[in-house]
C-alpha positions as CSV (number, residue, x, y, z in Angstrom):
1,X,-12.4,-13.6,0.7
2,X,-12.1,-14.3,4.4
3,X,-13.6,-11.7,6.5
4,X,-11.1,-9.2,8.1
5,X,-11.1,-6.5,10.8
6,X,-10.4,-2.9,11.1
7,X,-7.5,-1.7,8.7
8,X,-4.3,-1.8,10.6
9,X,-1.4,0.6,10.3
10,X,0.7,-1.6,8.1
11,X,-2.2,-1.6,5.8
12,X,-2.6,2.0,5.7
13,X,1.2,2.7,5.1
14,X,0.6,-0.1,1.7
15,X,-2.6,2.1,0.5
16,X,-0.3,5.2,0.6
17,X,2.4,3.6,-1.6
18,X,0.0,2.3,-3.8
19,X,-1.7,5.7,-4.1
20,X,1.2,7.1,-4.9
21,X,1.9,4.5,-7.6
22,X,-1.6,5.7,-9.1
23,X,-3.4,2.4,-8.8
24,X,-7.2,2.5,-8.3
25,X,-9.2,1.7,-5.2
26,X,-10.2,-1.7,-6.8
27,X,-7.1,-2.9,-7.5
28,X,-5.5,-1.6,-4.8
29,X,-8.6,-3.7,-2.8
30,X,-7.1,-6.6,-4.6
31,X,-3.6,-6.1,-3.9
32,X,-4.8,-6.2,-0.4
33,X,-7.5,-9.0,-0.3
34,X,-9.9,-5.6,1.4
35,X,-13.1,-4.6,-0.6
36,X,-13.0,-1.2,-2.9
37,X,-15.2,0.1,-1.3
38,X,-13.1,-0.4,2.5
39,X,-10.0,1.5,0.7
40,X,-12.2,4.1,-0.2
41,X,-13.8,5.0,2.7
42,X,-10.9,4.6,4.7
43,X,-9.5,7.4,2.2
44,X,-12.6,9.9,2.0
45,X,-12.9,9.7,6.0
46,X,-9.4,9.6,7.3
47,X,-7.5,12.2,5.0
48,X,-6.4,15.3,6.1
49,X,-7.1,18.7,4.1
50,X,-7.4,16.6,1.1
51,X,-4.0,14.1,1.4
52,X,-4.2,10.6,2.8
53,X,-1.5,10.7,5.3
54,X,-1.1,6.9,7.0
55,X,-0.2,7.9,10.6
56,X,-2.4,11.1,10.3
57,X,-4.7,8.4,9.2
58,X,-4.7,6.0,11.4
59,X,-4.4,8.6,14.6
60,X,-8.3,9.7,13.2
61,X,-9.1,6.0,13.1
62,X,-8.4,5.4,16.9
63,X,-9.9,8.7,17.7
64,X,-13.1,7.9,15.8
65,X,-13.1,4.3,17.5
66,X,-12.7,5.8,20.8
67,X,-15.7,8.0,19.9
68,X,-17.6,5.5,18.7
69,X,-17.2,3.5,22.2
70,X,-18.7,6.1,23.9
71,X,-21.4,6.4,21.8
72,X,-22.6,3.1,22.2
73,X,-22.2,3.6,26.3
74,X,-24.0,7.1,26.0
75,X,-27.2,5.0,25.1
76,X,-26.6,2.8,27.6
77,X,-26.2,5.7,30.3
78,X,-29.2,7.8,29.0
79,X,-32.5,6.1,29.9
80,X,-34.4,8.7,28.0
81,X,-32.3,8.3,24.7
82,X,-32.5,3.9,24.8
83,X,-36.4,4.4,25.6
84,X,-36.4,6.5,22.2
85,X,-34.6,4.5,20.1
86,X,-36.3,0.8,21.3
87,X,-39.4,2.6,20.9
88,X,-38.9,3.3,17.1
89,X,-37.2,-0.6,16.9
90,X,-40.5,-1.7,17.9
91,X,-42.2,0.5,15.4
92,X,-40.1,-1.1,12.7
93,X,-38.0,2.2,12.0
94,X,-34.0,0.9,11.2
95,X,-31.4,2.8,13.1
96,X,-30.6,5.5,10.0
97,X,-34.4,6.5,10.1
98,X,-34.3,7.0,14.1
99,X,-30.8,9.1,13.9
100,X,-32.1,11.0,10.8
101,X,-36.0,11.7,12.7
102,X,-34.0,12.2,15.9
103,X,-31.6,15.0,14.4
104,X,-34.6,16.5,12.1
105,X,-37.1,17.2,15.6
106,X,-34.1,18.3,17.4
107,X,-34.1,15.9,20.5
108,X,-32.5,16.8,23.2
109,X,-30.0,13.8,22.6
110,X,-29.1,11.9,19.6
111,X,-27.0,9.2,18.9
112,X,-25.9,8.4,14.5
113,X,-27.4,5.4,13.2
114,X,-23.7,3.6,13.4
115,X,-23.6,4.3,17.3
116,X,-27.2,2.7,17.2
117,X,-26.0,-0.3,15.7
118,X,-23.1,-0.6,17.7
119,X,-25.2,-0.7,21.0
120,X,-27.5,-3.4,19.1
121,X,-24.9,-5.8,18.7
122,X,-23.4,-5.3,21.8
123,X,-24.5,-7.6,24.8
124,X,-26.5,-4.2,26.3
125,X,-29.0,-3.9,23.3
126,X,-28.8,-7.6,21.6
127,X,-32.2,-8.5,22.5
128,X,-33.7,-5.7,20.7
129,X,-32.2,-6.8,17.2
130,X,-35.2,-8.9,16.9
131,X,-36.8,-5.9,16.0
132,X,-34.6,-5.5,12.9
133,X,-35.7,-6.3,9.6
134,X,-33.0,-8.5,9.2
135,X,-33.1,-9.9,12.6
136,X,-29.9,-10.6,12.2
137,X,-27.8,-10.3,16.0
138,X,-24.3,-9.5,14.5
139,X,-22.8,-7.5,11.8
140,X,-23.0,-9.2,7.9
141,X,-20.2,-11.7,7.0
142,X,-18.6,-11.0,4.0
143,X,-19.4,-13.2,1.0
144,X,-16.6,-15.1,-0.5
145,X,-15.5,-14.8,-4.2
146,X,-16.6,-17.7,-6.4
147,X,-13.2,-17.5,-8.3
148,X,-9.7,-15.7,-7.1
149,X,-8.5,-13.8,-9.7
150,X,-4.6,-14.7,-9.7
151,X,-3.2,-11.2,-10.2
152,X,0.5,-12.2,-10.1
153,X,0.9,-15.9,-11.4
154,X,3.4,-18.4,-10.2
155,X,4.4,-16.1,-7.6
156,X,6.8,-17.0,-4.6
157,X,6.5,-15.8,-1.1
158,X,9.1,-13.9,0.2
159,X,9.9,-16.6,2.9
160,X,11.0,-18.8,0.1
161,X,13.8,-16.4,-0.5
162,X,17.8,-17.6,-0.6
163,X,19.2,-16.9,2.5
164,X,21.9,-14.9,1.2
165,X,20.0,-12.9,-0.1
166,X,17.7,-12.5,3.5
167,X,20.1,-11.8,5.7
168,X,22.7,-9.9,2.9
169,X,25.6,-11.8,3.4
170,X,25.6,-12.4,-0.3
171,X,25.9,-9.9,-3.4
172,X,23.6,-10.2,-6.6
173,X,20.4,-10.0,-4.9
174,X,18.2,-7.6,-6.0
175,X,14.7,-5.6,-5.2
176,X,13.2,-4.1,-7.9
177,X,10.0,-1.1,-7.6
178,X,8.1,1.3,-10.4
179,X,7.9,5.3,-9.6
180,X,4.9,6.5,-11.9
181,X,4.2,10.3,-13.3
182,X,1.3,12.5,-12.1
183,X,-2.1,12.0,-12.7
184,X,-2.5,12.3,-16.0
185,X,1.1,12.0,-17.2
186,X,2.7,9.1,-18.8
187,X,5.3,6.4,-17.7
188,X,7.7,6.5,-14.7
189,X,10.5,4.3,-14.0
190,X,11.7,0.9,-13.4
191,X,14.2,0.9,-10.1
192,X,16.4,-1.6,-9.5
193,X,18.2,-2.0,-6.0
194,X,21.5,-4.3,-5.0
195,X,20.3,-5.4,-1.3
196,X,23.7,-5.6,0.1
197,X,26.0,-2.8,-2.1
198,X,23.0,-0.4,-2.3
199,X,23.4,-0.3,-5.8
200,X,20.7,1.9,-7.8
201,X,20.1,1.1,-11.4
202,X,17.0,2.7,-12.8
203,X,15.2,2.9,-16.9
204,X,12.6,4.7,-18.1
205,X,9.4,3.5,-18.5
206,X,7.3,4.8,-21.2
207,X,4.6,3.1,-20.1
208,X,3.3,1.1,-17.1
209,X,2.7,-2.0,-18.6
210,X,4.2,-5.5,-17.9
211,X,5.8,-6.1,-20.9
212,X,7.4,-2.6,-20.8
213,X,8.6,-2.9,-17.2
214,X,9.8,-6.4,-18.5
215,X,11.6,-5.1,-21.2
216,X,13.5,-2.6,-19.2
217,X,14.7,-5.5,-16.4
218,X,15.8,-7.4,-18.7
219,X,17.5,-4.3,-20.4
220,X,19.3,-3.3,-17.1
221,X,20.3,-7.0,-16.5
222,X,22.7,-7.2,-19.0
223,X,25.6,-5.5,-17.1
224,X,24.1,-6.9,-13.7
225,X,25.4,-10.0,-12.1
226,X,21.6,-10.8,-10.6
227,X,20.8,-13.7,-8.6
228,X,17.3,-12.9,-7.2
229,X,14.9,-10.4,-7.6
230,X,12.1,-9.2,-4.8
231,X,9.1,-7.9,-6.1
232,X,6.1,-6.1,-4.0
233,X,2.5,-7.6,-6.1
234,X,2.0,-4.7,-8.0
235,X,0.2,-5.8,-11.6
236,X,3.6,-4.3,-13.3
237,X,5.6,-7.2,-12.4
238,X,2.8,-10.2,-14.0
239,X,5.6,-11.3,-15.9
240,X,8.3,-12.1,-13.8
241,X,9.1,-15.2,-14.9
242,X,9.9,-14.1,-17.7
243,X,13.0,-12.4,-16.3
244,X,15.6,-15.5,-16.1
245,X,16.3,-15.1,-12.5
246,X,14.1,-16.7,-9.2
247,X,12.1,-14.0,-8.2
248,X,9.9,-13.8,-4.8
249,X,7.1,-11.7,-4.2
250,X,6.7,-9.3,-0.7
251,X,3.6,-10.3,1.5
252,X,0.4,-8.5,0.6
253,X,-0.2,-5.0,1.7
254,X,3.8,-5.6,3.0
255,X,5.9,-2.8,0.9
256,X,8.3,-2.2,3.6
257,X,9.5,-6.2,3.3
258,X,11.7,-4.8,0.3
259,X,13.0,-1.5,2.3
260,X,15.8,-1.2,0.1
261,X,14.2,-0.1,-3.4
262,X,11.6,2.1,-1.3
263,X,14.4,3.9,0.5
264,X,16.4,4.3,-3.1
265,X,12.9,5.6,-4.2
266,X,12.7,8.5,-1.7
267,X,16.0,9.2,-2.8
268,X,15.2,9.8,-6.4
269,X,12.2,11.4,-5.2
270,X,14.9,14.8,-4.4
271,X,15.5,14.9,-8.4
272,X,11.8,14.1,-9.4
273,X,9.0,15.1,-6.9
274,X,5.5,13.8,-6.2
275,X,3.6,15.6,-9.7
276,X,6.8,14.9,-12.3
277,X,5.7,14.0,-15.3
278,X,8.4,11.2,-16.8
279,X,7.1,12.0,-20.4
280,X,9.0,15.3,-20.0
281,X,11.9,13.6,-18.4
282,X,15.0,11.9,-20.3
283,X,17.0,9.1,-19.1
284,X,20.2,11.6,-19.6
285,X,18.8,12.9,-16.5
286,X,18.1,10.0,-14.8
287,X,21.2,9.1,-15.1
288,X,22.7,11.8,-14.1
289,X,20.5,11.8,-10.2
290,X,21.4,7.8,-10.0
291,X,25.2,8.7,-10.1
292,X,25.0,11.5,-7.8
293,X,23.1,8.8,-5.4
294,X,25.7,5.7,-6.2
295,X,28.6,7.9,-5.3
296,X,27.5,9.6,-2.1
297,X,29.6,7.4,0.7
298,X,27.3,5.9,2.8
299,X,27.9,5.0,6.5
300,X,25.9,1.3,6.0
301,X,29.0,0.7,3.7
302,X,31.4,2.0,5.9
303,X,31.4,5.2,4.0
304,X,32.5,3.4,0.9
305,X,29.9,4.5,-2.5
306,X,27.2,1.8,-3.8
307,X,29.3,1.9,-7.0
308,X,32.8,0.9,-5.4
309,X,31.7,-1.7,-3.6
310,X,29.4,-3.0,-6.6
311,X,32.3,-3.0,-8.5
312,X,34.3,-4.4,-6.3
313,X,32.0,-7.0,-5.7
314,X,31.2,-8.4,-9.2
315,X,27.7,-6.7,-9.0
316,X,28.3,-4.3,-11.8
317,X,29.5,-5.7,-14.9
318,X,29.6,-3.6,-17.9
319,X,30.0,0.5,-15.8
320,X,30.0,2.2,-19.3
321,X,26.6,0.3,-20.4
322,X,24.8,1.9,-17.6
323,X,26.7,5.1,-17.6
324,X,27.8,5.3,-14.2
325,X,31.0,7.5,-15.4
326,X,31.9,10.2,-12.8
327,X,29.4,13.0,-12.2
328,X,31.4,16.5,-13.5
């Protein structure tokens, strides 16, 4: 695993769908090539009241980078603090036991061990890392795995896509997405979105497993004329190939590449909030939100419905296999 820098906002808009998709902090590391232990903190530290919020998230992230800057020149600006903390260097205490002595005989300054660090990599206090037990001048590298787990086999980047289906000049291309239940509930559903009608299809899923969210594609295929399907590299979709179509995978930690599904998810999200349980929910009444959402006229279609024009356009094949008769 190459080493990386700070999270970036991109990344903290993919942790958020993932949370929400219930996946853990280590496999939401892998999804992202970051370490478990990066997502978590960046979870613990930069939620708000309790909920990981990304822009909330990343606006404490700058704020706490901006503090930490000033930290760093604080030591730098207060002889009396530097004269402290190069003292105890010398004496062979590490930077958490000269915050932790400094806050415990209540200095007159202070400065955390991370700020301490910070001014001992920088050019200002580089000379006095030789006192370190590690005597090491720069932050850790990351080790590299021995073996890269292949979470999504025989996947296909996105830029490998048809162009028709890139730039939606051409029907039958599809994005497809999971919604899970609560914490603790069961299932969610498989969504399947037409990038140029709009077109929602959407099972139930009993379960989150590949072979389930397989078995329901394949199910919803049958009165679909698909082309392609775009997948984000959630564990859900391992087998894809087993689909019958060319499918293409979005860039890691890059949700938003397949906007489409996401935006159909928020949709359904009106009908089943954030804590529904899809054990308790039928597929009657799936059905009946998709409809209500394929026959509002939308203004990308030039007010036409997502089921007229995926009718009209050969998208839709069999209407009475997937129930998409009239809302009463």
């Amino acid at each position: 695993m190459k080493k990386k820098g700070k999270l970036t906002r991109a990344e903290r808009f993919e942790i958020n769908i993932l949370l929400e998709k219930r996946y853990s902090y280590r496999k939401i590391g892998e999804a992202m090539e970051r370490s478990p232990n990066t997502v978590s903190y960046e979870v613990k530290v930069n939620s708000v009241n309790g909920v990981y919020d990304p822009l909330k998230a990343d606006r404490k992230a700058k704020v706490r980078k901006q503090a930490s800057k000033y930290q760093r020149r604080k030591i730098n600006e207060n002889e009396a603090l530097q004269a402290y903390i190069t003292d105890k260097l010398k004496a062979h205490w590490n930077p958490d036991e000269i915050s932790g002595r400094m806050k415990e005989d209540k200095e007159p300054f202070f400065a955390s061990k991370t700020a301490i660090y910070e001014w001992l990599y920088s050019a200002r206090g580089q000379r006095y890392c030789q006192h370190l037990y590690s005597e090491r001048y720069d932050r850790k590298p990351r080790k590299t795995k021995k073996t890269d787990r292949i979470m999504i086999p025989d996947r296909v980047s996105l830029d490998k896509r048809f162009l028709g289906a890139e730039n939606r000049t051409r029907f039958g291309h599809f994005e497809g997405d999971t919604v899970v239940s609560r914490k603790g509930g069961q299932g969610g559903m498989s969504v399947l979105s037409e990038r140029k009608s709009r077109l929602l299809v959407v099972r139930k899923l009993h379960s989150m497993s590949p072979a389930e969210n397989l078995r329901k594609i394949r199910n919803m295929m049958r009165s679909l004329g698909m082309k392609s399907i775009t997948f984000d590299n959630g564990i859900e979709n391992k087998r894809h190939a087993s689909i019958g179509v060319p499918t293409f995978f979005c860039d890691p930690y890059s949700s938003w590449q397949k906007g489409g599904v996401e935006n159909g998810n928020k949709m359904l999200r009106r009908y089943f909030p954030k804590g529904t349980d899809f054990a308790l929910v039928s597929q009657k009444e799936i059905d009946r939100a998709v409809k209500i959402i394929n026959e509002k006229p939308r203004k990308i279609l030039g007010y036409r419905t997502a089921f007229e024009v995926a009718v009209a356009n050969g998208v839709l094949l069999e209407e009475s296999h997937l129930c998409f008769d009239r809302v009463s």
